[in-house]
C-alpha positions as CSV (number, residue, x, y, z in Angstrom):
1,X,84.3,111.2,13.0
2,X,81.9,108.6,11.1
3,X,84.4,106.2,11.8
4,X,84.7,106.7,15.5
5,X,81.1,106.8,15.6
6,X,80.6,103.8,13.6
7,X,83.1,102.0,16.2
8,X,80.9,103.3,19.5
9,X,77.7,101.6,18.1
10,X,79.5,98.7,17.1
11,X,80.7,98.8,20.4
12,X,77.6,99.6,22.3
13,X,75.8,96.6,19.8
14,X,78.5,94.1,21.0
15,X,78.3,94.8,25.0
16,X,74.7,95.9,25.0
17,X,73.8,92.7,27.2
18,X,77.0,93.6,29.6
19,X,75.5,97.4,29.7
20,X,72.2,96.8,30.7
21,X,73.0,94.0,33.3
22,X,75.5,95.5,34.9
23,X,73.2,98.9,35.2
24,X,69.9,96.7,36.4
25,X,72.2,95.0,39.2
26,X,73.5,98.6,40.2
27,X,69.6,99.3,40.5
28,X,69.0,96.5,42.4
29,X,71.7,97.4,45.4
30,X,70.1,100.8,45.6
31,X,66.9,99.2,45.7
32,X,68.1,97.0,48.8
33,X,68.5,99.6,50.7
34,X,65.4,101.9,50.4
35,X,63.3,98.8,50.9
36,X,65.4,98.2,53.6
37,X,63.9,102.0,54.9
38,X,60.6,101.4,54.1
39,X,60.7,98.2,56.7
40,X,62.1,100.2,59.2
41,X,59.2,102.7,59.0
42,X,56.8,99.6,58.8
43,X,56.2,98.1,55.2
44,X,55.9,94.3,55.4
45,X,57.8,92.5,53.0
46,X,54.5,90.6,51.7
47,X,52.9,93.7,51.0
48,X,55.8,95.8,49.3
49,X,55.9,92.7,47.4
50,X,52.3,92.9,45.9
51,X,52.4,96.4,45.7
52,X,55.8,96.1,43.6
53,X,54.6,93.0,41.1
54,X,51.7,95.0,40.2
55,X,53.5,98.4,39.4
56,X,56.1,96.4,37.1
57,X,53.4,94.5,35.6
58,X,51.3,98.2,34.6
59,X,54.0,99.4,33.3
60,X,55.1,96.6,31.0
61,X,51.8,96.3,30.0
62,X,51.4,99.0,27.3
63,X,54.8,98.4,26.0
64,X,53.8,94.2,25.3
65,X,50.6,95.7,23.9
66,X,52.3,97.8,21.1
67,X,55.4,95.6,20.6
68,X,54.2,91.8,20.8
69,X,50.5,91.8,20.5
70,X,50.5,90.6,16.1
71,X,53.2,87.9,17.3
72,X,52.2,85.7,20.3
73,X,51.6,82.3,20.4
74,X,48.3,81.2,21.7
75,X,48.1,80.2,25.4
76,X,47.5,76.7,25.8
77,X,47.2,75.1,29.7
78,X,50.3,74.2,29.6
79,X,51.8,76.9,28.7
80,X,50.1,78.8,31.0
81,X,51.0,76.3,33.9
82,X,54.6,76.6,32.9
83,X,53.9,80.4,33.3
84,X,52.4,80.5,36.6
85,X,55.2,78.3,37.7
86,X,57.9,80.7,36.7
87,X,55.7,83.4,38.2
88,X,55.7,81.4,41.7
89,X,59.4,80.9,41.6
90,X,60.7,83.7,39.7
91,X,58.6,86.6,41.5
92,X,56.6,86.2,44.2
93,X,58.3,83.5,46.6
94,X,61.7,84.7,46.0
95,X,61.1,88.2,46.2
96,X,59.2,87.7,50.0
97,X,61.7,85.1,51.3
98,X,65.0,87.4,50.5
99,X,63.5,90.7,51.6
100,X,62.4,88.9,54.7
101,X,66.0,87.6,55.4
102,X,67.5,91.1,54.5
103,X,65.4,92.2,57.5
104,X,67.1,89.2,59.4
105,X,70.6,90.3,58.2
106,X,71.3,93.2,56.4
107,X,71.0,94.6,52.9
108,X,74.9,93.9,52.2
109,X,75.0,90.2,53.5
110,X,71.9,89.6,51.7
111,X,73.0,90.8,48.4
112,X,76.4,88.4,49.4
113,X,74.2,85.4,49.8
114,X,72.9,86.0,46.4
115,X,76.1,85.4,44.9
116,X,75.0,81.4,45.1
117,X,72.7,81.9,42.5
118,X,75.5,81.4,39.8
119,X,76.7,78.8,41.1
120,X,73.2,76.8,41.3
121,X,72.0,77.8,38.0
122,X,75.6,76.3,36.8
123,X,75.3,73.1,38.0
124,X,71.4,72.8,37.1
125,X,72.3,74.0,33.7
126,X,75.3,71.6,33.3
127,X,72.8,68.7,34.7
128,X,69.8,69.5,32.1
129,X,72.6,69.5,29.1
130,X,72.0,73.4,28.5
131,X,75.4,74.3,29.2
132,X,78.6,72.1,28.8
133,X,81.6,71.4,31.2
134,X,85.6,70.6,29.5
135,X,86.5,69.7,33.5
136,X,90.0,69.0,31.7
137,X,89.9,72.5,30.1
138,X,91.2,75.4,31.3
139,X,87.9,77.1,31.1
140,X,86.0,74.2,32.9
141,X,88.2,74.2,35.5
142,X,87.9,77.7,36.0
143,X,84.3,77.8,36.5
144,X,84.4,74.6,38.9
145,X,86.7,76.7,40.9
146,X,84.7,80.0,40.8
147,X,81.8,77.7,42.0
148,X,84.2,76.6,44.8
149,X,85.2,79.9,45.7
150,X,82.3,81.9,45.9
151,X,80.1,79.1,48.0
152,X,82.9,79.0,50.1
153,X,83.1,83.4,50.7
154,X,79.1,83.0,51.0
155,X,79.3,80.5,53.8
156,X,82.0,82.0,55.7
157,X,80.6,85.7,55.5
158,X,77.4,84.0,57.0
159,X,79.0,82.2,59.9
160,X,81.8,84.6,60.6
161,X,81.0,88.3,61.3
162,X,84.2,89.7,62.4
163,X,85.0,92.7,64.3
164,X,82.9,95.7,64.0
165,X,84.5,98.6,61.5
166,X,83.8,102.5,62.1
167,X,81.6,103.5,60.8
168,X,82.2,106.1,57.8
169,X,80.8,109.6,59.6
170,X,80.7,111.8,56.3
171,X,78.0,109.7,54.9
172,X,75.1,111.4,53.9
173,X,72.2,109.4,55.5
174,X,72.3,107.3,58.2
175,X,70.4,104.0,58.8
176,X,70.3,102.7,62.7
177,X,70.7,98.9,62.9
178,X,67.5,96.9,63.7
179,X,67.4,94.5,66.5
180,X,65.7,92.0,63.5
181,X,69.1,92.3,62.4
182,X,70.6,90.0,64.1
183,X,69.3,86.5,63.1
184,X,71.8,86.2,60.8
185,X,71.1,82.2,60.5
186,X,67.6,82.9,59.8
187,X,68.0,85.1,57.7
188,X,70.8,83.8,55.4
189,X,68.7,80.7,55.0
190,X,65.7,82.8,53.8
191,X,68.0,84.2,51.3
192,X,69.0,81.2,49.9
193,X,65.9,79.7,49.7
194,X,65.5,82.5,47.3
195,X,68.4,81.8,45.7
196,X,67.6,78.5,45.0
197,X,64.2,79.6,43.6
198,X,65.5,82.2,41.6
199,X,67.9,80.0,40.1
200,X,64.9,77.2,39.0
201,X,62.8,80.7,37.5
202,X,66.5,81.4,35.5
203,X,66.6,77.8,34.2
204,X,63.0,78.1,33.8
205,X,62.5,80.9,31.7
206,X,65.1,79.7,28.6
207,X,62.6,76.9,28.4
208,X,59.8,78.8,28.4
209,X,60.8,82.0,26.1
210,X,61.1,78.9,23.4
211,X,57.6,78.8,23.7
212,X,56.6,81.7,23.9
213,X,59.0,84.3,22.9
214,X,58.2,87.8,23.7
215,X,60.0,89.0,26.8
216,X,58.1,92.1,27.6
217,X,54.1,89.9,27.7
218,X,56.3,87.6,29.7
219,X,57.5,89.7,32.1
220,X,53.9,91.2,32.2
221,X,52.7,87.7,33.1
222,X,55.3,87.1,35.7
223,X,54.8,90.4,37.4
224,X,50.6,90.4,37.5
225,X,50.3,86.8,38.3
226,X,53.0,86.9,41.1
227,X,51.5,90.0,42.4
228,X,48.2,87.5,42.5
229,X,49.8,84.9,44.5
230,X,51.5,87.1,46.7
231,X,48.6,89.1,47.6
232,X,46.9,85.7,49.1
233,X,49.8,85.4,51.6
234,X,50.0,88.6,52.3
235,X,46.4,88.5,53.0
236,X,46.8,85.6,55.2
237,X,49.7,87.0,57.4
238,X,48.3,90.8,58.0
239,X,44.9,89.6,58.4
240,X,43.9,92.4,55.5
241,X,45.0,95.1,58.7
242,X,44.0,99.1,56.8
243,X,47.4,99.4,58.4
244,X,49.7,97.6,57.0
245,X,48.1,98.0,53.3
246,X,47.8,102.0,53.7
247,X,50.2,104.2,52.0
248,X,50.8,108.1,52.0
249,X,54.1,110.3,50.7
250,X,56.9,108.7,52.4
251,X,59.8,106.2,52.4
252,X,57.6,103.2,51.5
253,X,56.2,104.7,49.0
254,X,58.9,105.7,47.4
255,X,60.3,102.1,47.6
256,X,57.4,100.6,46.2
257,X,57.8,103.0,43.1
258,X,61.6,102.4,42.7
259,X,61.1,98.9,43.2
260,X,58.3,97.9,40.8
261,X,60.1,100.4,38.0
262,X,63.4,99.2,38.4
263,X,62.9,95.6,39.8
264,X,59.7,94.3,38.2
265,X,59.6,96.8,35.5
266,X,63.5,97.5,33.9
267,X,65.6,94.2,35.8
268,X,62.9,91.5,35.0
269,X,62.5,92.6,30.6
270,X,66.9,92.6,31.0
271,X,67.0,89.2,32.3
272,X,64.7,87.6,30.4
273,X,66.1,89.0,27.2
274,X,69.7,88.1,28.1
275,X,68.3,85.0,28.9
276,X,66.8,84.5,25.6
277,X,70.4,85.6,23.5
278,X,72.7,84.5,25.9
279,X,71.8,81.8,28.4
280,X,70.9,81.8,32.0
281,X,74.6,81.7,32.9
282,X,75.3,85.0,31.4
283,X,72.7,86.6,32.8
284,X,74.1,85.5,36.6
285,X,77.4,86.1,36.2
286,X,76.8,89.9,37.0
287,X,75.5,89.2,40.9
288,X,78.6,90.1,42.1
289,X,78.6,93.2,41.5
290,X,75.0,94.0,43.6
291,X,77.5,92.8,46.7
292,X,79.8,95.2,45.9
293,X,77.9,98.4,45.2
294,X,76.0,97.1,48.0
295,X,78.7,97.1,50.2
296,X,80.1,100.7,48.8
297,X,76.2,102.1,49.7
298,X,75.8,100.6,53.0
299,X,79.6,102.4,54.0
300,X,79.8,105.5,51.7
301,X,76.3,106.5,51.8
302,X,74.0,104.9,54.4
303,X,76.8,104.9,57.1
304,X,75.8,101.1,58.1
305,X,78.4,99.2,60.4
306,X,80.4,97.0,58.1
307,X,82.3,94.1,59.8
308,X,85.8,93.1,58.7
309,X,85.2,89.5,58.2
310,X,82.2,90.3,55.8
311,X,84.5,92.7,54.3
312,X,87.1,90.1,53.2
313,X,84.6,87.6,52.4
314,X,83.4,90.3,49.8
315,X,86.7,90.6,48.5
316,X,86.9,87.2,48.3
317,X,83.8,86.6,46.0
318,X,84.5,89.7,44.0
C-alpha cells in the first residue's frame, strides 16, 4: 500500500501542470456558456468584464498577501509599465473582444477560434528565441504541421457552416439562438483579435514573472488593474446607465461569480504558474480541449444547434 501510494503522488507531482490545465480549460467551456446566458438576459460584455477582473483580483488578494508579501521585488516604473501592459492585453482587451464575438457567433465556434492561440504564441516564441524549431526533426515538423492543421480547421469552421444538425431533445436546458448570432465574420475576427492579444499577454508574462516572480500578486495585478481599464470603456459605451451596471439573484450574477472565481481567480494563478515551469507553449497546448467540451455542452446539455461542417472542423483540430 505505501508503495502504490508513493507511485500516485509521484504521479500526481509529475502531471500536476497537465491536471490543473486541463481542469481550468474544462471551467472555462462551462464558463462560455453561462456568460453566454447572462447576455441573453442583458449583461454587456464590458461590464461582466469589470465585474469579473475585480472578483478574481479579491480573491487572489489575501492569498498573495500571506504567501508572497516577505518575497517581492520592489516595483520600479518599468516594471510596473510592463505590468499594466500585460494587464491591457492579457485581461481586459481580450476578455471584451472574445465575449463580444461569442455574442456574434456562438459559444462553441468561439472557443474553436481560440485554438489559434497556439499556433501564434509558437511562431512569436520561435521568433523571440524562447522556444527552438529542428524543421528537419521529426518533432519540428510535427508542430509546423499542427500549426498548419489547426489554422486551416479554424478558417474553414469560420467560413463554412454546413447543414444544420438536430438538435439533441433530452438535453436538460435549452438556450434559443440569438439573432446577434449570426455575424459570424464579425464575430470570428473579434475572437481573433483576442487571440492574438492573448497570445502577446502569454509571451509576455515568461518575461515578466523573471522579474517579478510571484504568480498569485501577479495575477492580483492583472486582474485589479484590467478591471481599471475596462471599467473606463465600459463607462464610455453604457454612458454609466443604473441599468446595465445593476445586478440582483439571477443568471448574470451567477456568471459574474463563476467567471471571476474560475476565470480571473483559478485559470489566470494556473497559467501563469505553468508559464513560469514550463513555458508559454505548454500552457497553450491544452485549448483544444475548451472546443471540445464546448462542443459536447452546447449538444448534450444546452441543446444548441450544432452544424455539420463546424462539427468536422472540430474533429479536425482535435
Amino acid at each position: 500500500m505505501a508503495l502504490i501510494s508513493l507511485y500516485r503522488m509521484n504521479l500526481l507531482a509529475e502531471y500536476k501542470f497537465h491536471f490543473l490545465m486541463v481542469l481550468g480549460n474544462i471551467g472555462c467551456a462551462f464558463s462560455y456558456f453561462i456568460t453566454n446566458f447572462a447576455f441573453n438576459h442583458g449583461m454587456r460584455p464590458p461590464v461582466y468584464t469589470v465585474y469579473r477582473l475585480a472578483i478574481g483580483g479579491c480573491v487572489l488578494l489575501p492569498f498573495a498577501y500571506v504567501i508572497e508579501r516577505k518575497r517581492l521585488p520592489s516595483l520600479t516604473a518599468g516594471l510596473l509599465c510592463k505590468i499594466c501592459l500585460l494587464s491591457l492585453s492579457g485581461t481586459s482587451l481580450p476578455i471584451i473582444t472574445f465575449f463580444e464575438g461569442m455574442r456574434c457567433t456562438s459559444p462553441t465556434v468561439a472557443a474553436a477560434v481560440n485554438n489559434t492561440i497556439p499556433c501564434i504564441v509558437f511562431v512569436l516564441a520561435v521568433i523571440l528565441r524562447l522556444e527552438s524549431l529542428k524543421i528537419r526533426s521529426g518533432r519540428g515538423m510535427a508542430k509546423v504541421a499542427g500549426s498548419v492543421l489547426s489554422l486551416a480547421g479554424v478558417t474553414i469552421m469560420t467560413i463554412y457552416k454546413g447543414q444544420p444538425l438536430s438538435r439533441f431533445k433530452e438535453a436538460p436546458l435549452h438556450m434559443e439562438d440569438q439573432a446577434i448570432q449570426e455575424e459570424w465574420i464579425k464575430g470570428s475576427i473579434l475572437v481573433v483579435v483576442s487571440c492574438l492579444s492573448f497570445s502577446f499577454s502569454y509571451i509576455l508574462q515568461a518575461k515578466t514573472l523573471k522579474k517579478y516572480p510571484g504568480q498569485v500578486s501577479l495575477a492580483v495585478w492583472m486582474n485589479l488593474i484590467g478591471a481599471a481599464m475596462s471599467a473606463v470603456y465600459a463607462a464610455a459605451t453604457t454612458k454609466l446607465e443604473p441599468s446595465a451596471w445593476a445586478l440582483g439573484f439571477d443568471v448574470r450574477l451567477l456568471a459574474i461569480l463563476y467567471g471571476g472565481l474560475s476565470g480571473s481567480g483559478f485559470l489566470i494563478f494556473v497559467q501563469l504558474w505553468c508559464t513560469k515551469e514550463k513555458g508559454a507553449v505548454f500552457m497553450t497546448m491544452f485549448n483544444p480541449l475548451t472546443t471540445f467540451m464546448s462542443a459536447f455542452v452546447a449538444y448534450f446539455l444546452v441543446g444548441s444547434t450544432l452544424f455539420l461542417g463546424r462539427f468536422v472542423c472540430i474533429h479536425h483540430i482535435i
